[in-house]
C-alpha positions as CSV (number, residue, x, y, z in Angstrom):
1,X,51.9,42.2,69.1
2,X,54.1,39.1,69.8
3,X,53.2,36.3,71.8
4,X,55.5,35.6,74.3
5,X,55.5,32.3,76.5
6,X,58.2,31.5,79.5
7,X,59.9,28.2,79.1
8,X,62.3,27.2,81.9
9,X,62.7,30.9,83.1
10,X,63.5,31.9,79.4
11,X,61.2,34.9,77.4
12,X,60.4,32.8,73.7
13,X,59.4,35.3,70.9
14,X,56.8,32.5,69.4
15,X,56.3,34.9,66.5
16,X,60.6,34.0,65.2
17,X,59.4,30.5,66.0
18,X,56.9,30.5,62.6
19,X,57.9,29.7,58.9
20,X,59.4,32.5,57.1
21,X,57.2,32.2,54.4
22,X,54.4,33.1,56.4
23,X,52.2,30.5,56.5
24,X,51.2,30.0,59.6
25,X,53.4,26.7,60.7
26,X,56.5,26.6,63.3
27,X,59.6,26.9,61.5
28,X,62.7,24.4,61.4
29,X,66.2,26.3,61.9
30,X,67.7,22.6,60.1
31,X,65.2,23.7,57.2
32,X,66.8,27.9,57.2
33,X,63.8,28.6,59.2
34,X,61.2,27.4,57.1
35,X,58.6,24.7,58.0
36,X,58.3,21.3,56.0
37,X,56.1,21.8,53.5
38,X,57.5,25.6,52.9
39,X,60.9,24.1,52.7
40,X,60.1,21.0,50.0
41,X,58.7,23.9,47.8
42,X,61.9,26.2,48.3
43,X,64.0,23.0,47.5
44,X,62.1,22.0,44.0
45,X,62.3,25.5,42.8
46,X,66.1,25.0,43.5
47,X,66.3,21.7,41.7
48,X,64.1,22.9,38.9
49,X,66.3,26.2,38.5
50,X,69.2,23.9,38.8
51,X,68.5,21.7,36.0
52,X,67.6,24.2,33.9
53,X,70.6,25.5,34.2
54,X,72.3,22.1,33.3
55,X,70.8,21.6,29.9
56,X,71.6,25.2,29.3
57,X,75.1,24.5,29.9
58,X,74.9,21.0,28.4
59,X,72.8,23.0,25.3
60,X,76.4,25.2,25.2
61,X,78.9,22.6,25.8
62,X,77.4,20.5,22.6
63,X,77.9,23.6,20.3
64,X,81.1,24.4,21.2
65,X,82.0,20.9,20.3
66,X,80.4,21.0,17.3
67,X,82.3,24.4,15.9
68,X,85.5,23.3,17.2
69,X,84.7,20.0,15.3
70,X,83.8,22.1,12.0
71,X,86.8,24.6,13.0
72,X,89.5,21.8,12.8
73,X,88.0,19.8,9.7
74,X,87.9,23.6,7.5
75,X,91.7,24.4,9.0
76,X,92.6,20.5,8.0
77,X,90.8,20.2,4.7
78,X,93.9,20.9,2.3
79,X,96.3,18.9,4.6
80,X,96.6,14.9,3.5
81,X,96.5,12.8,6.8
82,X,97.8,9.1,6.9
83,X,95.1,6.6,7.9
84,X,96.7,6.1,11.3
85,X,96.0,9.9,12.2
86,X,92.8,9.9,10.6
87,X,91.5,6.8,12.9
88,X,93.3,8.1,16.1
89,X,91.2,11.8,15.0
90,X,87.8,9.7,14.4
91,X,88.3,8.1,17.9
92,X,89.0,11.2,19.5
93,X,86.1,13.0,18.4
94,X,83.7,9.8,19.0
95,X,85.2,10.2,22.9
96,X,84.2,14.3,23.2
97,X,81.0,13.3,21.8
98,X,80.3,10.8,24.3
99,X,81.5,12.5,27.2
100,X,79.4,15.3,25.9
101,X,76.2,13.3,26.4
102,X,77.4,12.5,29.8
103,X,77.5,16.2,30.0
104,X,74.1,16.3,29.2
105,X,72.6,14.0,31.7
106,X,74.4,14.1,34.0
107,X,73.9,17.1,37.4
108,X,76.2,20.2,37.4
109,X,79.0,20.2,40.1
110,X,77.8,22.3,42.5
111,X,78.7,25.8,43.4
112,X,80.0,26.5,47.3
113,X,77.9,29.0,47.3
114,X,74.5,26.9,47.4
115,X,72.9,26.0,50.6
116,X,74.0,22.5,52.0
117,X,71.0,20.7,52.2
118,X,70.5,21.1,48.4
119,X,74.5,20.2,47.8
120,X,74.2,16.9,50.1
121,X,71.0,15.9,48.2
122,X,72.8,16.4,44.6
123,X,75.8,14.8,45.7
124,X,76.0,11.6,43.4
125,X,76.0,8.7,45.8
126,X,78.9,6.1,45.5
127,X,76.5,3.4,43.8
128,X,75.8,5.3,40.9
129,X,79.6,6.3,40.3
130,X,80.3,2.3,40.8
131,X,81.8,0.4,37.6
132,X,78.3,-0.9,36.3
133,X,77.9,-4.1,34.3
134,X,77.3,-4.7,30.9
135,X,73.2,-5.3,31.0
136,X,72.9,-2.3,33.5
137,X,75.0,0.2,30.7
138,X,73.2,-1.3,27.9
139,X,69.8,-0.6,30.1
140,X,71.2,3.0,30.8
141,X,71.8,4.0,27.0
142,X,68.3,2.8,26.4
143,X,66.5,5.0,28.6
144,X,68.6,8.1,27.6
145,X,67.9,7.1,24.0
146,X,63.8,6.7,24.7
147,X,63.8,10.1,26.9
148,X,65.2,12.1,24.4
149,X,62.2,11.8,21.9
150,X,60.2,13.3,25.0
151,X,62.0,16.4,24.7
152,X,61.3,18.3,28.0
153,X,59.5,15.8,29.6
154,X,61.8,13.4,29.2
155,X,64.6,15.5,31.1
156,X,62.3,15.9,33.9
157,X,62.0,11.9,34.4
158,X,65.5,11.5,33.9
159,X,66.0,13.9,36.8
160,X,63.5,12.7,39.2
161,X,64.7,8.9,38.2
162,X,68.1,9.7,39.6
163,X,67.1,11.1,42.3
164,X,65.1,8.5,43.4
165,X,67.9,5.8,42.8
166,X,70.3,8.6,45.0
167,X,67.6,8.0,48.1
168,X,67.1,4.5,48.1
169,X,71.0,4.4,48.1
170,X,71.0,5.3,52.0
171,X,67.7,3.5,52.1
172,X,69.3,0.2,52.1
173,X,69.0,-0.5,55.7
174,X,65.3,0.1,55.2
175,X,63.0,-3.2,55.4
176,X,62.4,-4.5,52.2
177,X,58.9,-3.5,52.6
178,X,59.6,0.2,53.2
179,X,62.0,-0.1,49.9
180,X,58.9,-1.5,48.2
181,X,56.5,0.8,49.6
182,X,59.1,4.1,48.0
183,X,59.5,2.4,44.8
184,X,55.3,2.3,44.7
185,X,55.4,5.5,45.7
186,X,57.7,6.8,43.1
187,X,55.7,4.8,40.5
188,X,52.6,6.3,41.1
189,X,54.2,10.3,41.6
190,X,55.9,9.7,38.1
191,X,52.6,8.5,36.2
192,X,50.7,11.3,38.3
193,X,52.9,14.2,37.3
194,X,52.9,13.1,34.0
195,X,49.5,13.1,32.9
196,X,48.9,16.5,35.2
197,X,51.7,18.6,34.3
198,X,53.2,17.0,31.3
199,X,49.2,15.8,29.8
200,X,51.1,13.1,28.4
201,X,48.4,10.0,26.6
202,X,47.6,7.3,29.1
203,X,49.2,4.7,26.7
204,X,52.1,6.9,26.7
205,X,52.3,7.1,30.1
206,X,52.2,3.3,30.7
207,X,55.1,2.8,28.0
208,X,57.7,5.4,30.1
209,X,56.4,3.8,33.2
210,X,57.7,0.3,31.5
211,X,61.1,2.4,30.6
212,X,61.4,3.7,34.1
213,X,60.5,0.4,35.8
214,X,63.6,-1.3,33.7
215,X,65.9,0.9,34.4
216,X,65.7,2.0,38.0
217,X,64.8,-2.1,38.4
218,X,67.9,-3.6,36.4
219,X,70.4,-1.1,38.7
220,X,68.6,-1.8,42.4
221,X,68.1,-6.0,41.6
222,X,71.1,-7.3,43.2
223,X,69.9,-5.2,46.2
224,X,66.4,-5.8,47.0
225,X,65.9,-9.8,45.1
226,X,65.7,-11.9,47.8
227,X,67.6,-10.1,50.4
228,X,69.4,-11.7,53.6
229,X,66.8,-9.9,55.8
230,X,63.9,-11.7,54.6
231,X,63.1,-15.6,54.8
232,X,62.5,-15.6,51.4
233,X,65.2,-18.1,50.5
234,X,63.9,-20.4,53.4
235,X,60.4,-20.6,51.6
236,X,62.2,-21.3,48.4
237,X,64.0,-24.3,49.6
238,X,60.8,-25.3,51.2
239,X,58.4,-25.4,48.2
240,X,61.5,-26.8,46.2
241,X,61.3,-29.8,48.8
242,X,57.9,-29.9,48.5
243,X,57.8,-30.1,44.8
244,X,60.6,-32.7,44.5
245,X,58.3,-34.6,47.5
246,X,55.3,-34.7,44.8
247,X,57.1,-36.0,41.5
248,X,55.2,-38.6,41.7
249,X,52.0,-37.2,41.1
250,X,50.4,-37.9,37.2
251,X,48.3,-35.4,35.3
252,X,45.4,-37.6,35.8
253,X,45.5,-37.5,39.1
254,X,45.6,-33.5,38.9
255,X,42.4,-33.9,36.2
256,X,44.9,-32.5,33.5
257,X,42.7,-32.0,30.2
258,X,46.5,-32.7,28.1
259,X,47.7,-35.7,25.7
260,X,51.9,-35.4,25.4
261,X,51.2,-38.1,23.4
262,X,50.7,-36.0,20.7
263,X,54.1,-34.1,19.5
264,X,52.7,-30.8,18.9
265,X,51.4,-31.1,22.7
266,X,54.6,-32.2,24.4
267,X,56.2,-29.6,22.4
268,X,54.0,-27.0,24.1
269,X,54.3,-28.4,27.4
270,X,58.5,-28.1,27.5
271,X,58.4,-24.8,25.8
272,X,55.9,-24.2,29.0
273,X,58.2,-25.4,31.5
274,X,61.2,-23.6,29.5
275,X,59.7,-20.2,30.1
276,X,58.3,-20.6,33.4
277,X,62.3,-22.0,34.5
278,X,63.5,-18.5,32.5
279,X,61.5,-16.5,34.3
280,X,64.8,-16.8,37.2
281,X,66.9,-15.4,34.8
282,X,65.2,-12.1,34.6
283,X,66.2,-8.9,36.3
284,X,63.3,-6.4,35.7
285,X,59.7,-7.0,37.1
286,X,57.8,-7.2,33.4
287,X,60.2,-9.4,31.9
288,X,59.2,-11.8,34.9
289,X,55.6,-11.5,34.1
290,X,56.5,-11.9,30.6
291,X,57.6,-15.3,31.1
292,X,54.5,-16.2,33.0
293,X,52.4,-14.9,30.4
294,X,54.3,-17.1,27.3
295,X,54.5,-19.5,29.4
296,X,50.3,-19.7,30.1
297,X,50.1,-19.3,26.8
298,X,51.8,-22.1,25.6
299,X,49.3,-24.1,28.4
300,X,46.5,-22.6,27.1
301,X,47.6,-23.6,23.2
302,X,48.5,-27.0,24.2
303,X,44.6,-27.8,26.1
304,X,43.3,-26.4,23.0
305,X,45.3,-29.1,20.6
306,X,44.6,-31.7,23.2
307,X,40.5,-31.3,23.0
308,X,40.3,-29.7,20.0
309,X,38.1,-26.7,21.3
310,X,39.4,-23.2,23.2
311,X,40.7,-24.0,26.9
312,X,38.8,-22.6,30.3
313,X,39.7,-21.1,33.0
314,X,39.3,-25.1,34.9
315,X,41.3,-26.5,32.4
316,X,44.4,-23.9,32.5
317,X,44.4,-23.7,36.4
318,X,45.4,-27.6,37.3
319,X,47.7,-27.8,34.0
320,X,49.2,-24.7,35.2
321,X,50.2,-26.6,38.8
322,X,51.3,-29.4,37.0
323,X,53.8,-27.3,34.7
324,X,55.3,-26.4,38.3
325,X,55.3,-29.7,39.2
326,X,56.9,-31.0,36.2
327,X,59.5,-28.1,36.0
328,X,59.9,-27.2,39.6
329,X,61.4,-23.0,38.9
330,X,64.2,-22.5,40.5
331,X,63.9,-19.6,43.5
332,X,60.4,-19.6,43.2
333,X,58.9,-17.6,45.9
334,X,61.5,-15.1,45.9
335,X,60.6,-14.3,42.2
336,X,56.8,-13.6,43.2
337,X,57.4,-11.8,46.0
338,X,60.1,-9.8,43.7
339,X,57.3,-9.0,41.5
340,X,54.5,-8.3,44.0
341,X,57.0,-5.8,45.8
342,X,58.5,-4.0,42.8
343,X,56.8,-4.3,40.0
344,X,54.4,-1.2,38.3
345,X,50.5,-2.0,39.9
346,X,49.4,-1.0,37.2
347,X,50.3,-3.7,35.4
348,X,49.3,-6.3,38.2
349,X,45.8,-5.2,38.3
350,X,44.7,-5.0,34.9
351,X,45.7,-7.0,31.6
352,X,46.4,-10.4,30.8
353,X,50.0,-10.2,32.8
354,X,48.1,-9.7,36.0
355,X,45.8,-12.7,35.9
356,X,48.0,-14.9,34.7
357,X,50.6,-14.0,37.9
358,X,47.2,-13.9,39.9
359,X,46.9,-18.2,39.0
360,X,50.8,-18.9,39.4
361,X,50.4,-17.7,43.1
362,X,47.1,-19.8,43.3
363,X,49.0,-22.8,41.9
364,X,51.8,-22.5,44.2
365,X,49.5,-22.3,47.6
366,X,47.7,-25.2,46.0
367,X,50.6,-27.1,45.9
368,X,51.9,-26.3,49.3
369,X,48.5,-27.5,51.1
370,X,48.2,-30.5,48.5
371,X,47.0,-33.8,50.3
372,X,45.5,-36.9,49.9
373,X,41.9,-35.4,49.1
374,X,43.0,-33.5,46.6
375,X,44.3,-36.5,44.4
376,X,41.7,-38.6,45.2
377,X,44.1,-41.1,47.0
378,X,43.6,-42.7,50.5
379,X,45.7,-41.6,53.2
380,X,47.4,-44.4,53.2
381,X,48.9,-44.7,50.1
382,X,49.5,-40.7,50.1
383,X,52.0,-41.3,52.7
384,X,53.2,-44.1,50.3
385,X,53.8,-42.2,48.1
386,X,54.7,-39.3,49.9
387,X,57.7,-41.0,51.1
388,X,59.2,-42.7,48.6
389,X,58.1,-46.3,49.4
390,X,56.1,-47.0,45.9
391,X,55.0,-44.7,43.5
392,X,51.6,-44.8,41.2
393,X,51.6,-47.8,38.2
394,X,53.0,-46.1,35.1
395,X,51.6,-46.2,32.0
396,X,51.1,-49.7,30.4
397,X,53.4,-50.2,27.3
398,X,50.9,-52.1,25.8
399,X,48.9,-49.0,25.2
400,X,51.7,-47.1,23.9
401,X,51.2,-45.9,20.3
402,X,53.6,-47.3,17.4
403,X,55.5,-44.1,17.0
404,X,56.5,-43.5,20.2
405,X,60.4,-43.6,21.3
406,X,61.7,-47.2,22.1
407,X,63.4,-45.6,25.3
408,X,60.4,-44.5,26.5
409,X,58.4,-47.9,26.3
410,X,61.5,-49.2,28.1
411,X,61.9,-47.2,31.1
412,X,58.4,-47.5,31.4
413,X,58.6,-50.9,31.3
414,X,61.6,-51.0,33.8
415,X,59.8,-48.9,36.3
416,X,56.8,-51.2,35.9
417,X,59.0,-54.4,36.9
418,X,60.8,-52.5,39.5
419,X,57.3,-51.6,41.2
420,X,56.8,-55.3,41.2
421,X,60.0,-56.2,42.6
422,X,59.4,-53.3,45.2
423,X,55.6,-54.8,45.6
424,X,57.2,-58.6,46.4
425,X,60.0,-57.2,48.5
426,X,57.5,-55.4,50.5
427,X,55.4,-58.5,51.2
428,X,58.3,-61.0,51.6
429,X,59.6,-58.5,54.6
430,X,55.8,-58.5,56.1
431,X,55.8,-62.5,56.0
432,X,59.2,-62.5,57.5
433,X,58.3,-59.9,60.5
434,X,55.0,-61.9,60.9
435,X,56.8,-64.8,61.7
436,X,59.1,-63.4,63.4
437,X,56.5,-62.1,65.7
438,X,54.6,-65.4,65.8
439,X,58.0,-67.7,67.2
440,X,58.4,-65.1,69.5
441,X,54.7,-65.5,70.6
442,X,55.4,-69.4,70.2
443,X,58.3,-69.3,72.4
444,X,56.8,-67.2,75.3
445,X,53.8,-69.2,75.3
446,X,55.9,-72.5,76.4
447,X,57.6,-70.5,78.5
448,X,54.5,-69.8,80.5
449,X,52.9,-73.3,80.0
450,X,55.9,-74.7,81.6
451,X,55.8,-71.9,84.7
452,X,52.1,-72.9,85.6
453,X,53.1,-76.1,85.4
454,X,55.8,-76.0,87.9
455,X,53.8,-73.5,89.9
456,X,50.4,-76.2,90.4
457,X,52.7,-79.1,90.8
458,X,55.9,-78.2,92.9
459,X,58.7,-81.0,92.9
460,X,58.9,-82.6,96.6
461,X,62.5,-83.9,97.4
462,X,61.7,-86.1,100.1
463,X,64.9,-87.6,102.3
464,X,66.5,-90.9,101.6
465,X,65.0,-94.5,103.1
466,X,66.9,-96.5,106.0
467,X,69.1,-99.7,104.4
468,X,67.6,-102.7,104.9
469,X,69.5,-104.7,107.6
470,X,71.3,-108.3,106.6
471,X,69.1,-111.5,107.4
472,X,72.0,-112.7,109.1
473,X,72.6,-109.5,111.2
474,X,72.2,-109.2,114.8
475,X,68.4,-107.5,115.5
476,X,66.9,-106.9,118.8
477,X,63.6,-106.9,117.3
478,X,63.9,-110.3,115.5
479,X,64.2,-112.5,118.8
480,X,61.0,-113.4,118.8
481,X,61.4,-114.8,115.5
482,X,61.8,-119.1,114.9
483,X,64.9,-120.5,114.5
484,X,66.0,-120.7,111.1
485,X,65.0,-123.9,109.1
486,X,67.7,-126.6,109.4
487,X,68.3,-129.1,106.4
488,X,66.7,-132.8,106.8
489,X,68.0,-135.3,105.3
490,X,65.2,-138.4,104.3
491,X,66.4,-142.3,103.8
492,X,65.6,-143.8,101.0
């Protein structure tokens, strides 16, 4: 008996509703009435029937060339051919070969006939028909080359491997993250199905994985390094400024247990910073950590010179921040993020690759938070240092050894006078601001002496005094006065 519910005035028959396969689950009509999980199995049956029936036709396509090859060579054999024929024959047949291969890798066109969810997923996407580059068709002959010594297995990767470079085609406008987290995904099916189905060895496994990794890797770099929707240039230019903002800083500042002094060391300290600066120029994940590995290695062989005894962990850690110091790798963050999003975990969490990427990242966080404490240096002449106004005192060229390079005793000398000149310059414009400061102190000092001044003792203009009046003049007030002397004359 059906069960039968009323939706919106309308009888539903829930039993049409369920998978067709019976198990239990509401169908999907999008999915020809089956429900998800039913349908994924229906659709790998399909793909596994389907590519079966490629290399049978590939299988057929490769003997036919091969009689019609033996057919014309018997038919031809008593017929003398001038060498221009003969080398316009040899290229031919080199072209049908190598088409035939293509043949034999690549999917089947598909027949109208076959449903149209299978025909859209098989449909090759418009970046794999694209005109590829050299490296990525040198990459591509590779792993066709290394997955034919694996027989049917190796068909079975090279199916699944194209398929997954098919979905994250229309995955583009994904987050970066979601790309990383179906490239992880894929990594982990790939070594699971191996060892499960295929009981391929464990180191087997690992060396397809590093096959699969290059290849799917060196085709999808130019679309998920450093991509416009992350900031991941922004934090490159920023630990680029910061790294240019600390050239300053001297390996003993950093505790650095290395001598360049010595040739053999200096030698191991460029070919350091050489690999570490390579490490850009890399496309697939491994050959990245590959470069961080030679390049510890170098460290590791150049503290061992240096003190004459193997190198620990302390020792490689600060000489490690200094190499990124000294050679400041171009788009640095955007290569460890590269390899922290795509790269096989498997390699990351074991082995010598993944503790040697574990200290680059610790050396780069250690020199974005880097400060005065760290170095040992006050505050003060951090910020000196810091921004640009003096930088530490170099290295004495008296206690330079004889055989070392007259250029280099002179710059350091010429940095050591132009410290000085900076040192005297530096005073000479404190003196001069000082008294600057102390006539303008001077001057508004008088200036109020001469105000109180004039404030406790105000100048009085008092009015002019009457004229005195003539002797002679007429005056009221001298009538009472005697009459003026009168000249005597005396006999003699």
């Amino acid at each position: 008996m059906s069960l039968k519910s009323e939706r919106r005035g309308i009888h539903v028959d829930q039993s049409e509703l369920l998978c067709k396969k019976g198990c239990g689950y509401y169908g999907n009509p999008a999915w020809q009435g089956f429900c998800s999980k039913c349908w994924r199995e229906e659709y790998h049956k399909a793909r596994q029937k389907q590519i079966q029936e490629d290399w049978e036709l590939a299988e057929r396509l490769q003997r036919e060339e091969e009689e019609a090859f033996a057919s014309s060579q018997s038919n031809q054999g008593a017929q003398s051919l001038t060498f221009s024929k003969f080398e316009e024959k040899k290229t031919n047949e080199k072209t049908r070969k190598v088409t035939t291969v293509k043949k034999f890798f690549s999917a089947s066109s598909r027949a109208g006939s076959k449903k149209a969810e299978i025909h859209e997923a098989k449909a090759p996407s418009p970046s794999i028909n694209r005109q590829t580059s050299i490296e990525t068709d040198r990459v591509s002959k590779e792993f066709i080359e290394f997955l034919k010594t694996f027989h049917k297995t190796g068909q079975e990767i090279y199916k699944q491997t194209k398929l997954f470079l098919e979905a994250m085609h229309y995955k583009r406008e994904l987050s970066i993250e979601e790309q990383s987290e179906c490239t992880q995904d894929f990594y982990q099916n790939v070594a699971e199905r191996m060892q499960a189905r295929g009981k391929v060895p464990p180191e087997r496994v690992e060396k397809i994985m590093d096959q699969i990794e290059k290849y799917i890797m060196t085709r999808l770099y130019k679309y998920v390094f450093c991509p416009e929707t992350t900031d991941d240039e922004k934090k490159d230019l920023a630990i680029q400024k910061r790294i240019r903002a600390l050239h300053w800083v001297t390996p003993q500042m950093l505790c650095v247990p290395v001598n360049e002094e010595i040739p053999e060391v200096s030698d191991m300290v460029v070919k350091a910073i050489t690999d570490i600066i390579e490490m850009d120029s890399k496309r697939v994940p491994r050959d990245k950590l590959a470069c961080i590995t030679k390049c510890s290695k170098h460290i590791f062989n150049a503290i061992k010179i240096t003190k004459n005894e193997p190198a620990s962990a302390d020792d490689f850690l600060p000489t490690l921040i200094y190499i990124v110091l000294k050679g400041n790798p171009p788009r640095l963050q955007s290569n460890i993020q590269y390899i922290t999003r795509f790269c096989n975990p498997s390699r990351l969490m074991t082995g010598e690759d993944g503790y040697y990427f574990t200290n680059l990242c610790c050396a780069v966080a250690f020199i974005e938070k880097l400060d005065a404490q760290s170095l040992n240096l006050s505050q003060e002449d951090f910020d000196r240092y810091m921004s640009g106004q003096t930088s530490p005192r170099k290295q004495e060229s008296e206690s330079w050894s004889p055989d070392a390079c007259l250029g280099v005793k002179q710059m350091y000398k010429n940095l050591d006078l132009l410290s000085q000149l900076n040192e005297r310059q530096e005073r000479i414009m404190n003196e001069a601001k000082k008294l600057e400061k102390d006539l303008i102190d001077w001057t508004d000092g008088i200036a109020k002496e001469v105000q109180d001044i004039v404030e406790k003792y105000p100048l009085e203009i008092k009015p002019p005094n009457q004229p005195l009046a003539a002797i002679d003049s007429e005056n009221v007030e001298n009538d009472k006065l005697p009459p003026p002397l009168q000249p005597q004359v005396y006999a003699g």
